[in-house]
N, CA, C and O atoms as CSV, one atom per row, in Angstrom:
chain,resi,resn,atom,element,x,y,z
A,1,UNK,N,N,-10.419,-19.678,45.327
A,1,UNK,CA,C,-10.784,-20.017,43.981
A,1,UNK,C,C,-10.174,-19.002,43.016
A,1,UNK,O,O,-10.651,-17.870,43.092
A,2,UNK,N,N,-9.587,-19.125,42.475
A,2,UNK,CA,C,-8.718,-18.642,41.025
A,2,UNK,C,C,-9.921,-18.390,39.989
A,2,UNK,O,O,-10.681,-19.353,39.892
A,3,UNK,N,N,-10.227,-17.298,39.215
A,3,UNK,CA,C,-10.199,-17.124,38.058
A,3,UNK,C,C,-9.816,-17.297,36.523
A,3,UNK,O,O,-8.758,-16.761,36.196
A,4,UNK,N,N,-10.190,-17.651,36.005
A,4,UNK,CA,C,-9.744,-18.179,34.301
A,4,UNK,C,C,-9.908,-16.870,33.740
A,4,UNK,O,O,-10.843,-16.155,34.102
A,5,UNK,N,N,-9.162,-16.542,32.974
A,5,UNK,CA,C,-8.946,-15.535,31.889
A,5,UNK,C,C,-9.378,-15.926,30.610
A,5,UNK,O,O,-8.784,-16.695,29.854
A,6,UNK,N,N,-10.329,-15.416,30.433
A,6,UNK,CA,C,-10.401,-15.558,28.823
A,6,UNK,C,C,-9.772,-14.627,28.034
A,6,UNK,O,O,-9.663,-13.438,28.331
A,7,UNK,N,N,-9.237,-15.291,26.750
A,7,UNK,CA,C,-8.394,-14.595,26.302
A,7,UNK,C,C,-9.729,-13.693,25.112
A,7,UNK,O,O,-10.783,-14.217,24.749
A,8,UNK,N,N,-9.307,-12.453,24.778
A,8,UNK,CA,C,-10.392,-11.452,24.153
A,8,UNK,C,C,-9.792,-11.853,22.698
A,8,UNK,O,O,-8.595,-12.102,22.561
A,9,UNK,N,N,-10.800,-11.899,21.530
A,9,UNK,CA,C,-10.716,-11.654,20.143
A,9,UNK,C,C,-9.543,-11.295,19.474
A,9,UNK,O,O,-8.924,-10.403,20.052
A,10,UNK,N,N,-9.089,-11.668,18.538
A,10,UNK,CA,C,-7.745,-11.083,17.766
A,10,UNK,C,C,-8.489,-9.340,17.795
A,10,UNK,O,O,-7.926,-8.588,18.590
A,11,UNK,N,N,-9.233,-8.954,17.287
A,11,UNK,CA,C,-9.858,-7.748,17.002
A,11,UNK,C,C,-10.031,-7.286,18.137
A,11,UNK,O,O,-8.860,-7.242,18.513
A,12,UNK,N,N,-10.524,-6.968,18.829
A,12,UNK,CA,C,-11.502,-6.550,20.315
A,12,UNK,C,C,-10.962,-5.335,20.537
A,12,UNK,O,O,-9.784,-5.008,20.399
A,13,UNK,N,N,-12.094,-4.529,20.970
A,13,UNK,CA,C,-11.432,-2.892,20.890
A,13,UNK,C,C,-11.075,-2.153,19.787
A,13,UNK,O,O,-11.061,-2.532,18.616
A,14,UNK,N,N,-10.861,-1.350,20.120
A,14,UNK,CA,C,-10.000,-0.069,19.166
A,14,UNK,C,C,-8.544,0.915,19.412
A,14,UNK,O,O,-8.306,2.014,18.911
A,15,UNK,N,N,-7.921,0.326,20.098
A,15,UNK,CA,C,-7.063,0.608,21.360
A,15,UNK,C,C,-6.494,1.604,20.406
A,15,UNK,O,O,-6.905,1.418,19.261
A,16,UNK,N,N,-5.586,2.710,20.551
A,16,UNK,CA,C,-5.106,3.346,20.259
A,16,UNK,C,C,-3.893,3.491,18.587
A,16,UNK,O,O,-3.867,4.269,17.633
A,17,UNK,N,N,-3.112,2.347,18.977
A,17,UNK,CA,C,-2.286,1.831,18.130
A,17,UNK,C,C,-2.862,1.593,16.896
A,17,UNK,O,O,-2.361,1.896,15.813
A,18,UNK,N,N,-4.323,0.840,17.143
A,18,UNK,CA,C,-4.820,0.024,15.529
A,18,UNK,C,C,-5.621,1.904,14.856
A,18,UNK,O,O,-5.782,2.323,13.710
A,19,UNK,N,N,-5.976,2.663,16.474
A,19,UNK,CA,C,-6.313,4.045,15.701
A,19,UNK,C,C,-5.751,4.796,14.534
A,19,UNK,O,O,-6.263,5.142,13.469
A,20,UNK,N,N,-4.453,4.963,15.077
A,20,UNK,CA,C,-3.467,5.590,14.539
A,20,UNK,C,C,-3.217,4.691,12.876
A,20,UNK,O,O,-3.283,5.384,11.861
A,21,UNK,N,N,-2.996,3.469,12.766
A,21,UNK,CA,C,-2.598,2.668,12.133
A,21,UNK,C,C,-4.242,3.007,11.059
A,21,UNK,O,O,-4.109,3.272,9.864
A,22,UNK,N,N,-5.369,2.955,11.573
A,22,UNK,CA,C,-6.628,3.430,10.643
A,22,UNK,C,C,-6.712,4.579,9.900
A,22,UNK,O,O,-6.982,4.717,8.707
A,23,UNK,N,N,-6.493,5.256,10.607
A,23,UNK,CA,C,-6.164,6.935,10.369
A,23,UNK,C,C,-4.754,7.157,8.957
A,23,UNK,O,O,-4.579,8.094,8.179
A,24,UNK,N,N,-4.059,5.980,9.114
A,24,UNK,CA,C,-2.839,5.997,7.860
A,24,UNK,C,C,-1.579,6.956,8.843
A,24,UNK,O,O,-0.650,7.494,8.241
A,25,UNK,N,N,-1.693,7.058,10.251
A,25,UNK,CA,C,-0.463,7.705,10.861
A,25,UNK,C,C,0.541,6.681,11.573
A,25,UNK,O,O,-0.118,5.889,12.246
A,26,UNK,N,N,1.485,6.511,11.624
A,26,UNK,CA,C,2.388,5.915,12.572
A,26,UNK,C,C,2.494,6.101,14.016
A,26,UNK,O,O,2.886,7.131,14.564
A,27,UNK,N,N,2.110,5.012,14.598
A,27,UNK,CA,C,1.777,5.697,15.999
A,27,UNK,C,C,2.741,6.115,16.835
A,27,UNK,O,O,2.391,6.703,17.858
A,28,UNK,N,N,4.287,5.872,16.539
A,28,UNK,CA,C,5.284,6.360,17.352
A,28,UNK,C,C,5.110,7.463,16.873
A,28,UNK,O,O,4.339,8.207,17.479
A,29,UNK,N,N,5.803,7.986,15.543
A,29,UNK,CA,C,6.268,8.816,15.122
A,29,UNK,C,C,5.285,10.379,14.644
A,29,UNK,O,O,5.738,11.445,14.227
A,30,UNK,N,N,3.887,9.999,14.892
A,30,UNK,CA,C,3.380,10.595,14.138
A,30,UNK,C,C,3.107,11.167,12.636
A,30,UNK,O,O,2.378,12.138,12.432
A,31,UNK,N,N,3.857,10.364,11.497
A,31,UNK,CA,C,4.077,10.781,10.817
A,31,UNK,C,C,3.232,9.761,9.855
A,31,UNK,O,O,3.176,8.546,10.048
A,32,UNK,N,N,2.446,10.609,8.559
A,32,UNK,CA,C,1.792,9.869,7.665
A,32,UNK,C,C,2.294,8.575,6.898
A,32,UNK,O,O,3.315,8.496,6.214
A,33,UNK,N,N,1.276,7.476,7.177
A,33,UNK,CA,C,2.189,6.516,6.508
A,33,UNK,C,C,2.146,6.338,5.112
A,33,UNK,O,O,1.040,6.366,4.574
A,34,UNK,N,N,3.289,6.137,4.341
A,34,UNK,CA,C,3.625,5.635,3.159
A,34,UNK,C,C,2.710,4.539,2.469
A,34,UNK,O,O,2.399,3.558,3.144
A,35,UNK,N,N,2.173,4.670,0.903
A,35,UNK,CA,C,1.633,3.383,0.175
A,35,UNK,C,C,1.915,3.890,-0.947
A,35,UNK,O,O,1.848,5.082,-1.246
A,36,UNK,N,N,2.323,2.783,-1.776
A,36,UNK,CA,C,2.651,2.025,-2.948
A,36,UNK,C,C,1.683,3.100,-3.996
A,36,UNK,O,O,2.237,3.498,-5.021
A,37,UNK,N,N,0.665,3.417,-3.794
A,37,UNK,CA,C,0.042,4.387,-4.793
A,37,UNK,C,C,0.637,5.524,-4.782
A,37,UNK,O,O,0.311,5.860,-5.921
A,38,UNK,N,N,1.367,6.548,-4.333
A,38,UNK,CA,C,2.022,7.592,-3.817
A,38,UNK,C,C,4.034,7.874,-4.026
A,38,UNK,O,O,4.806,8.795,-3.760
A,39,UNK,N,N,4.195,6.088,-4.814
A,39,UNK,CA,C,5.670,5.826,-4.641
A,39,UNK,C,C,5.815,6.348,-6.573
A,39,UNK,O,O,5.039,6.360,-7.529
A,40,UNK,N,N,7.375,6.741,-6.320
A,40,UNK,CA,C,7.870,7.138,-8.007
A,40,UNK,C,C,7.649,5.710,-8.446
A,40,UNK,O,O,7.168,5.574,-9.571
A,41,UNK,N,N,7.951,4.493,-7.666
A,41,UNK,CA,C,8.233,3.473,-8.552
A,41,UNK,C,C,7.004,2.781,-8.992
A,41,UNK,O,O,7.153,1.811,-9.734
A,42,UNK,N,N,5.777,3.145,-8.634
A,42,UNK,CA,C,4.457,2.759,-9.078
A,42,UNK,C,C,4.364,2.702,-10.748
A,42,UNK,O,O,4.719,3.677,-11.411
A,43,UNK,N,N,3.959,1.727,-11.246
A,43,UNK,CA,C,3.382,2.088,-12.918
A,43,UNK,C,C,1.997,1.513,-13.093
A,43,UNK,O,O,1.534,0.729,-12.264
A,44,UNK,N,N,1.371,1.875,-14.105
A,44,UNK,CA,C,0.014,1.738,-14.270
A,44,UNK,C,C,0.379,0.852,-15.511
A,44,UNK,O,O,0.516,1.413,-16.599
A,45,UNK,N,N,0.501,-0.162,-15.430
A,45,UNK,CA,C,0.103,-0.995,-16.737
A,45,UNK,C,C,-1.607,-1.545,-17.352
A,45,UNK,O,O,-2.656,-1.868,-16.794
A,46,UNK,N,N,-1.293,-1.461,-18.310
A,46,UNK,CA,C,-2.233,-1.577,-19.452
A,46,UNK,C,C,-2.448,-3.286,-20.036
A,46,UNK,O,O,-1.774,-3.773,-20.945
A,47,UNK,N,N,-3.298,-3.852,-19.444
A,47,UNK,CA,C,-4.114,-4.730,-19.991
A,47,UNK,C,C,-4.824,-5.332,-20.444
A,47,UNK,O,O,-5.764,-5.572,-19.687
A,48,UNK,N,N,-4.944,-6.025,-21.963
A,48,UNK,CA,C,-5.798,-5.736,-22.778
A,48,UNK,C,C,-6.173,-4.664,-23.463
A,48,UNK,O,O,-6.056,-3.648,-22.777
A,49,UNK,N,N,-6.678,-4.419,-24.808
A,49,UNK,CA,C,-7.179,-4.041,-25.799
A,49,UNK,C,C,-8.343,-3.744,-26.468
A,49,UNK,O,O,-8.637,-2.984,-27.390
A,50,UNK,N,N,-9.100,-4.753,-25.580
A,50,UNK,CA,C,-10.620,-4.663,-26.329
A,50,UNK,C,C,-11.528,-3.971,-25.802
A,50,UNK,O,O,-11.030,-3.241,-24.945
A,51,UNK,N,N,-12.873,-3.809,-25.915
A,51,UNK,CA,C,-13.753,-3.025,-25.298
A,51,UNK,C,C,-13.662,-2.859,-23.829
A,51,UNK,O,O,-14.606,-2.313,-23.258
A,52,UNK,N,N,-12.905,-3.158,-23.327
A,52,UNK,CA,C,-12.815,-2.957,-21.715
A,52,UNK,C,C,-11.311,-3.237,-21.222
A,52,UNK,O,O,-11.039,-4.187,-20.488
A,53,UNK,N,N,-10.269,-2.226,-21.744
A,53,UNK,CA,C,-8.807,-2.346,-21.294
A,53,UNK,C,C,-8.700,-2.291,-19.557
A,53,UNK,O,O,-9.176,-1.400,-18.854
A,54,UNK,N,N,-8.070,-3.290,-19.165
A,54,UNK,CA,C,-7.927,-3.059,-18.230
A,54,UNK,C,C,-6.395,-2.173,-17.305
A,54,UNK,O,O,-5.287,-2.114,-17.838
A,55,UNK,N,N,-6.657,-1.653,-16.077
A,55,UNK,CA,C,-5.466,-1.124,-15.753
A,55,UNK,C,C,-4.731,-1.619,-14.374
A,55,UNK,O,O,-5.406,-1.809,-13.362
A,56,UNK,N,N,-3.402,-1.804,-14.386
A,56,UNK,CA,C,-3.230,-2.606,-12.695
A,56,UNK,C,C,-1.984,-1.658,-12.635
A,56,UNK,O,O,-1.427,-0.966,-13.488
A,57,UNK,N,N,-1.702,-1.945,-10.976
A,57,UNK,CA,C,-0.575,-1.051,-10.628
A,57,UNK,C,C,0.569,-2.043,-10.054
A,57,UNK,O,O,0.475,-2.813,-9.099
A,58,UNK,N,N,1.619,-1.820,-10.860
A,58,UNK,CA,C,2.591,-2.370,-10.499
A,58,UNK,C,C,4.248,-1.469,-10.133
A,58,UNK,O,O,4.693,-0.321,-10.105
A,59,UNK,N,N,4.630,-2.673,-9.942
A,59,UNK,CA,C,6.272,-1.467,-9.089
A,59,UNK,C,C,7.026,-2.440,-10.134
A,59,UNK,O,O,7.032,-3.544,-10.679
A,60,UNK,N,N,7.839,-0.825,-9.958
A,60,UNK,CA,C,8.644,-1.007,-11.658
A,60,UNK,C,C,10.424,-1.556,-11.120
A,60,UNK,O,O,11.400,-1.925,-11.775
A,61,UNK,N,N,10.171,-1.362,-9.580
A,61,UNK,CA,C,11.537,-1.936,-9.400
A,61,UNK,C,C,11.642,-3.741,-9.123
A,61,UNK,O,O,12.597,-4.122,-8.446
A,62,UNK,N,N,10.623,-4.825,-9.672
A,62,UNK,CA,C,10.511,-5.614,-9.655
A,62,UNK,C,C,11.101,-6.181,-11.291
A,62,UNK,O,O,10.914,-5.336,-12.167
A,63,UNK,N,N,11.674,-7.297,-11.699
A,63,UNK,CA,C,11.842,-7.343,-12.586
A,63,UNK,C,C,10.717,-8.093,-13.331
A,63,UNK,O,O,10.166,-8.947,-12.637
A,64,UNK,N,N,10.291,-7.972,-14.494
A,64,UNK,CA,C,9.746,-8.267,-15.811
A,64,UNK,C,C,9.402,-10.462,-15.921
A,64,UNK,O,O,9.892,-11.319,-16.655
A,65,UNK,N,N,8.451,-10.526,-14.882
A,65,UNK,CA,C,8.252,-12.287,-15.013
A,65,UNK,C,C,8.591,-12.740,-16.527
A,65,UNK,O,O,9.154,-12.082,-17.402
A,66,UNK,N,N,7.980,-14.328,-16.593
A,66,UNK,CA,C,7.897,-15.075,-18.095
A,66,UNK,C,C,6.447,-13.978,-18.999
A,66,UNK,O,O,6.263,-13.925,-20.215
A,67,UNK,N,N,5.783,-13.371,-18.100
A,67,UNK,CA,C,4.804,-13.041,-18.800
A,67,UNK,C,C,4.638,-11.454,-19.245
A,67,UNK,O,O,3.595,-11.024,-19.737
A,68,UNK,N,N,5.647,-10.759,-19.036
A,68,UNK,CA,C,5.509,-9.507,-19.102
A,68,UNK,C,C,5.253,-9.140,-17.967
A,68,UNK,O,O,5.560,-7.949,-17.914
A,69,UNK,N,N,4.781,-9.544,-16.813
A,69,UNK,CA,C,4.319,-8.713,-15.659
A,69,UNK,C,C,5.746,-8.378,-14.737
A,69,UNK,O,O,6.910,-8.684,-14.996
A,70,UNK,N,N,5.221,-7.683,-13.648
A,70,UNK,CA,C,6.334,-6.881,-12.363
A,70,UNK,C,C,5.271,-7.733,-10.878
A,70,UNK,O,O,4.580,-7.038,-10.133
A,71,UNK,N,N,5.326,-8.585,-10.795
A,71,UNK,CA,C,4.962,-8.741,-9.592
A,71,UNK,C,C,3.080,-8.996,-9.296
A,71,UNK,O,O,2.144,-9.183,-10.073
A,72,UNK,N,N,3.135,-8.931,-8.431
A,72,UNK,CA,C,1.792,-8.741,-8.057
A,72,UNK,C,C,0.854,-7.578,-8.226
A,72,UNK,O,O,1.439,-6.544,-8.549
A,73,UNK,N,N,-0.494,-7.473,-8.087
A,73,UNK,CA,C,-1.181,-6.202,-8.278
A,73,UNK,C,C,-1.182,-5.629,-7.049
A,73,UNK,O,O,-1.395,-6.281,-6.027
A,74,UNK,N,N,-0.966,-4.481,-7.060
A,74,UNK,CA,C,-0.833,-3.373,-6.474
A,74,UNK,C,C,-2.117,-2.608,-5.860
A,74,UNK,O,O,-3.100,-2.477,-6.588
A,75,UNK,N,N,-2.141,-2.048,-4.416
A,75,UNK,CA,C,-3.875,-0.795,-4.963
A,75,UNK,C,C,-2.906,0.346,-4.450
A,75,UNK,O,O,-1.733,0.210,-4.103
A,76,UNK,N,N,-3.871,1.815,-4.489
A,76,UNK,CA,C,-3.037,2.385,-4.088
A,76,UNK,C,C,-3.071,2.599,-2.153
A,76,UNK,O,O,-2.534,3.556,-1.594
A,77,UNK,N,N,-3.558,1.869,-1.673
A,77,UNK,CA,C,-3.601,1.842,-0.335
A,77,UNK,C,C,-2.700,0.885,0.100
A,77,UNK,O,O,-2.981,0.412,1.202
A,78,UNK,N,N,-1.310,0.290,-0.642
A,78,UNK,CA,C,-1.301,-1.094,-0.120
A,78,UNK,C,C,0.719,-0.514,0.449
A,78,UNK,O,O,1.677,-0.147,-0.231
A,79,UNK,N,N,0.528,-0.721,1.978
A,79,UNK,CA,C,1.493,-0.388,2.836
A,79,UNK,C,C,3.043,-0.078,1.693
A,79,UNK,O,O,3.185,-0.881,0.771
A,80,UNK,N,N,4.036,1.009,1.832
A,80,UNK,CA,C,5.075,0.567,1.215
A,80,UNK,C,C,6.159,0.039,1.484
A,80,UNK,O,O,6.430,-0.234,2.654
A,81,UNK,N,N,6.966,-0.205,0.529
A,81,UNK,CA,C,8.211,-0.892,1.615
A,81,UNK,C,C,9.289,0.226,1.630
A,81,UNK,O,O,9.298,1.411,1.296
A,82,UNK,N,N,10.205,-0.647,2.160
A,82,UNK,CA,C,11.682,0.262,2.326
A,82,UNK,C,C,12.068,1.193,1.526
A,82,UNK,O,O,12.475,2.308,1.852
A,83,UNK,N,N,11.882,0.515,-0.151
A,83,UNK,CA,C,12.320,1.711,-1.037
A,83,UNK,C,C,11.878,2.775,-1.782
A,83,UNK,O,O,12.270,3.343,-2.801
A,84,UNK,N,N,10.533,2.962,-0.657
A,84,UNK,CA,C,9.251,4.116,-1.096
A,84,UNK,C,C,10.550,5.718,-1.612
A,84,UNK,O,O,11.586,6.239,-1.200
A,85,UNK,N,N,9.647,5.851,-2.611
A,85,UNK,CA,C,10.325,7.341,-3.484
A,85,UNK,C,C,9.006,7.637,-3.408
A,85,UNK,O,O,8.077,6.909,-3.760
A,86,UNK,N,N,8.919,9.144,-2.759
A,86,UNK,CA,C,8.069,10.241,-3.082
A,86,UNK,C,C,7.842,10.913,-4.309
A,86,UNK,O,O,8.442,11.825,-4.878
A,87,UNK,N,N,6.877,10.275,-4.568
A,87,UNK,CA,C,6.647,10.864,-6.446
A,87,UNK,C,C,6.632,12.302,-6.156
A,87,UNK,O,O,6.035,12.814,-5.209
A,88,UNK,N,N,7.523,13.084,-7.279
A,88,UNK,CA,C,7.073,14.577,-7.954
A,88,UNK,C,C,6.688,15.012,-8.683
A,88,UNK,O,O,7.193,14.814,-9.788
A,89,UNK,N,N,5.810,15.687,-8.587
A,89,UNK,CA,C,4.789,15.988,-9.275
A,89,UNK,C,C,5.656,17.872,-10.483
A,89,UNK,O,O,5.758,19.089,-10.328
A,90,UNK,N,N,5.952,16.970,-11.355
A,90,UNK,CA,C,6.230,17.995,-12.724
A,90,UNK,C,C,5.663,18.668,-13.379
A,90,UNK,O,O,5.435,18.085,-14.439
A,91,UNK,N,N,5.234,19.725,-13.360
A,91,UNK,CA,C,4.147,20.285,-14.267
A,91,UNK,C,C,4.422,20.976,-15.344
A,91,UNK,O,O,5.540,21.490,-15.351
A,92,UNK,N,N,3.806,21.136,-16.186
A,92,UNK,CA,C,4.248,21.600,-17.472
A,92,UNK,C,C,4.554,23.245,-17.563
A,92,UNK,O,O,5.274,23.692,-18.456
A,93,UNK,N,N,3.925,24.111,-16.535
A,93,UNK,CA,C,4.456,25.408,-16.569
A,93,UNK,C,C,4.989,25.471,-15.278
A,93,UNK,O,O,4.636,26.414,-14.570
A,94,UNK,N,N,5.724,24.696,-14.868
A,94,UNK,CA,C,7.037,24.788,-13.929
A,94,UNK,C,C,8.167,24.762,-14.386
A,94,UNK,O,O,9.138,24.835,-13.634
C-alpha cells in the first residue's frame, strides 16, 4: 500500500530562506536588502492643501502620468528594483 502525500500550505513553516527574507537580509549573500524608502530616487509628494495635506512616496525616475503623478504609491518597506541609488545623506556642517 502506497502513501498519498499531502501537499503542505503555501505558508507552512518558517524554513530558513522566508527567515532571512523577514529579517530584510538576502539569504545567499547575506547582505541587507534594499527598499524604495532608502533609494535617492524616492520623492515625497504633496497632496492636497486643506486641513489634512496628504503625503505619498513616489520614484522620480518614472515619468509624470495625465495627472501629475510618477507611478504608483510607494511605502518605505516596498522591495527595490535594479536602479536602487543609496541616498546621501548631506548635512549642512559637512
Amino acid at each position: 500500500m502506497t502513501s498519498m502525500r499531502i501537499p503542505a500550505p503555501a505558508r507552512s513553516g518558517r524554513g530558513s530562506i522566508r527567515q532571512f527574507l523577514d529579517n530584510g537580509i538576502h539569504p545567499a549573500t547575506q547582505v541587507p536588502l534594499a527598499v524604495c524608502g532608502g533609494c535617492a530616487h524616492s520623492v515625497l509628494k504633496q497632496l492636497g492643501e486643506g486641513k489634512e495635506p496628504r503625503e505619498r512616496l513616489k520614484c522620480s525616475l518614472l515619468p509624470r502620468g495625465s495627472r501629475g503623478l510618477r507611478g504608483p504609491d510607494l511605502r518605505d518597506d516596498t522591495p527595490a528594483c535594479a536602479k536602487y541609488t543609496a541616498r546621501t545623506d548631506r548635512g549642512l556642517g559637512a
